[in-house]
C-alpha positions as CSV (number, residue, x, y, z in Angstrom):
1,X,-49.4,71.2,-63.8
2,X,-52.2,68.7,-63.5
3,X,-50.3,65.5,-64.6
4,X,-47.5,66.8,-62.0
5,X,-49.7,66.6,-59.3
6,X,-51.1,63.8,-60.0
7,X,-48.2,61.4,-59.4
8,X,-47.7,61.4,-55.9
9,X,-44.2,60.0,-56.5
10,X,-41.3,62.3,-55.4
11,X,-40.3,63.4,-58.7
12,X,-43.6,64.7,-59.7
13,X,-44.7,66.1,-56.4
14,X,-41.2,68.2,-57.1
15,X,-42.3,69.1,-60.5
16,X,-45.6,70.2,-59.0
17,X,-45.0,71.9,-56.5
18,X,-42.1,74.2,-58.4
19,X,-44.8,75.2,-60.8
20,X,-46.7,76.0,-58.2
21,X,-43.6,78.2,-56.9
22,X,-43.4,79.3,-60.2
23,X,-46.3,80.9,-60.7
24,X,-46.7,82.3,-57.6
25,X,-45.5,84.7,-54.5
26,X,-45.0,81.7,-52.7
27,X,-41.7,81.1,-50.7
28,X,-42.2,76.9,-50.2
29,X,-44.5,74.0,-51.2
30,X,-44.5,71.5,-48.3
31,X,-46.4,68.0,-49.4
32,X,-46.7,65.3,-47.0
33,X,-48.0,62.1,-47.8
34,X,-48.3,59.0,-46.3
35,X,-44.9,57.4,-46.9
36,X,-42.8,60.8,-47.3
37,X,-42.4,64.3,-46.7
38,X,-41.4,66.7,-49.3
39,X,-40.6,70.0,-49.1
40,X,-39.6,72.3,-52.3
41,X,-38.7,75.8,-52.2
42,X,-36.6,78.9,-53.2
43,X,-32.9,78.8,-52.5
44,X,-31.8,81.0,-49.3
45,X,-35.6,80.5,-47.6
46,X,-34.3,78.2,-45.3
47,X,-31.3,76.1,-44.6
48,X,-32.1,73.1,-46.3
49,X,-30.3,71.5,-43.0
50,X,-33.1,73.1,-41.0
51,X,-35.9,72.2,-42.9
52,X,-34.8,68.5,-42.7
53,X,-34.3,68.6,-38.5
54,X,-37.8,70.3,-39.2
55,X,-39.3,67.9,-41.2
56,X,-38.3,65.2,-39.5
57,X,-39.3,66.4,-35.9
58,X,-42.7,67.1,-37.4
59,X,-42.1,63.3,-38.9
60,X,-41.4,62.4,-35.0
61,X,-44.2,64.1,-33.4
62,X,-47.2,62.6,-36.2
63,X,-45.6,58.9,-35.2
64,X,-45.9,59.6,-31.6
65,X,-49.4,60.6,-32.1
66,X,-50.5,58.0,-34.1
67,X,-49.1,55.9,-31.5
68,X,-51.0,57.3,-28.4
69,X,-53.7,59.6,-29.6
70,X,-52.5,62.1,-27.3
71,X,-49.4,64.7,-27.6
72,X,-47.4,63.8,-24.9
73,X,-44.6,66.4,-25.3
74,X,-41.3,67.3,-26.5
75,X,-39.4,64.7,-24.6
76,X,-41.7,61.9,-26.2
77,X,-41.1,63.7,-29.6
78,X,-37.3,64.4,-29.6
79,X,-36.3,60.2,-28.8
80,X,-36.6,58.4,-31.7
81,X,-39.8,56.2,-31.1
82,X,-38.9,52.8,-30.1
83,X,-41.0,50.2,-32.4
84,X,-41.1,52.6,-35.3
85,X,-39.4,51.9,-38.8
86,X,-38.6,54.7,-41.6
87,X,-41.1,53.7,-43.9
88,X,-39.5,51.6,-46.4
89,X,-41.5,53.0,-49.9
90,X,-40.7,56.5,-48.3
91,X,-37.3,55.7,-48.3
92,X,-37.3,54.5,-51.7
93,X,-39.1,57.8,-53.2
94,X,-36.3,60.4,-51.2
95,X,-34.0,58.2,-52.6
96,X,-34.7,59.1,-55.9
97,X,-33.7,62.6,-54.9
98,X,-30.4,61.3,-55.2
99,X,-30.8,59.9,-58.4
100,X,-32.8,62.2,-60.3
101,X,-31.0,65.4,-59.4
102,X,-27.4,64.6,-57.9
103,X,-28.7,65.1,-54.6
104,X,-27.2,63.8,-51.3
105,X,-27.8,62.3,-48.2
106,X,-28.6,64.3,-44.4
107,X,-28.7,62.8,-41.1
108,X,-31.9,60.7,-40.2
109,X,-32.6,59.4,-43.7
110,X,-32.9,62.6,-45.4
111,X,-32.3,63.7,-48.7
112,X,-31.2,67.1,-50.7
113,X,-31.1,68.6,-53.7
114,X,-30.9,71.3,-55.9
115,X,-33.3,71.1,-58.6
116,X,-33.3,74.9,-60.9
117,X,-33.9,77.6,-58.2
118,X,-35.4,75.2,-55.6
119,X,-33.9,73.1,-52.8
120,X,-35.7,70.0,-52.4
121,X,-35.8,67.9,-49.1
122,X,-37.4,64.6,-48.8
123,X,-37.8,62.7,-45.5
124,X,-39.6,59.3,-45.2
125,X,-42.0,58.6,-42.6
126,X,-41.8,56.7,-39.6
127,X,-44.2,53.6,-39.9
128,X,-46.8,52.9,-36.6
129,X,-48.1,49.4,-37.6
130,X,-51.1,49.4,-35.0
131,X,-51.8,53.3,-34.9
132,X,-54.4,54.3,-32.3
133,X,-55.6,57.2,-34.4
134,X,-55.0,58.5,-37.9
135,X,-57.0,61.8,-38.0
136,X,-54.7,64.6,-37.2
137,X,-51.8,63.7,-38.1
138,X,-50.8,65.8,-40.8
139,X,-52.0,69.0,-38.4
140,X,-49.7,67.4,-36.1
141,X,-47.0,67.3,-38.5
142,X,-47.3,70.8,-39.9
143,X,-47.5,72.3,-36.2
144,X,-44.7,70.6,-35.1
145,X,-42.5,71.3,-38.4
146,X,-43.7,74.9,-37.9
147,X,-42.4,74.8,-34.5
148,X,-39.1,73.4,-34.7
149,X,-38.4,76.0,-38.0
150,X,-39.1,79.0,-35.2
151,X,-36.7,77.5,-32.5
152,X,-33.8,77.0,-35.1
153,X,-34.2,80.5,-36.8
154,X,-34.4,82.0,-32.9
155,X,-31.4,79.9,-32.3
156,X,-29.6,81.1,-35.2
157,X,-30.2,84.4,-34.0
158,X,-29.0,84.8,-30.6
C-alpha cells in the first residue's frame, strides 16, 4: 500500500486509496492534491455525476478563496472564476483516467471510471497564479464538496 501512496500520480492515488477501501468499512477515499482531485469509492455510494458537480464546486469554492482570502458566498462560487485556468498537469493526470481504465469524459473537465468495484472521478484544479492565501484551502474544498453532495441528495429526494 505504501508504494501506492506514494505516487501522487492519479493511477496510484487510485490504487491507494482502493486498498484503503479494501481493507476497510470505508464508503470513499477522497484525495485532493494540488493539481487534482480524486475521489474513489464503492459503486452505488454516490452518483459518480454528483460527486463530480461536487468535486468541482468544492474545486470552485478553494480557487475563490485562494483568490480573496475571504469566502464571499455561493454566487462568487457557482460563476466560473474569471482569470482562473484548469490546471494543465491536473488535466493531464484525470486524463489518464481515460486511458488507464476506459473511462470517459463529464462536464467541466471531469473524468470517470470504473476501476473493479470502485467509481473513480478525477477533476483538475483551477489554477490562481497570485493567490492571496494558501492555508485553508483544502478545508475549504472539503466543506464545500460536503455541501454541494447534501443539496443534490436533498434534491434527489424531493
Amino acid at each position: 500500500l505504501r508504494s501506492h501512496i506514494d505516487n501522487l500520480d492519479i493511477k496510484g492515488i487510485v490504487e491507494g486509496a482502493s486498498g484503503v477501501l479494501s481493507l476497510t468499512d470505508l464508503s470513499r477515499v477522497c484525495v485532493h492534491t494540488g493539481e487534482f482531485v480524486v475521489s474513489v469509492f464503492k459503486s452505488g455510494f454516490i452518483d459518480p455525476s454528483d460527486e463530480a458537480q461536487a468535486l468541482e464546486f468544492g474545486v470552485r469554492a478553494a480557487a475563490s478563496y485562494a483568490e480573496t482570502g475571504r469566502h464571499l458566498g455561493r454566487d462568487r462560487i457557482e460563476q466560473f472564476p474569471h482569470g482562473f485556468s484548469l490546471s494543465r498537469g491536473g488535466r493531464v493526470e484525470v486524463l489518464e483516467l481515460l486511458k488507464l481504465y476506459s473511462g470517459c469524459e463529464l462536464a467541466g473537465g471531469s473524468c470517470f471510471a470504473e476501476v473493479e468495484d470502485y467509481c473513480v472521478v478525477g477533476v483538475p484544479v483551477l489554477r490562481c497564479e497570485t493567490p492571496v492565501t494558501t492555508v485553508g484551502l483544502g478545508d475549504t474544498f472539503t466543506a464545500a464538496t460536503f455541501l454541494r453532495e447534501l443539496e443534490l441528495a436533498k434534491n434527489k429526494s424531493s
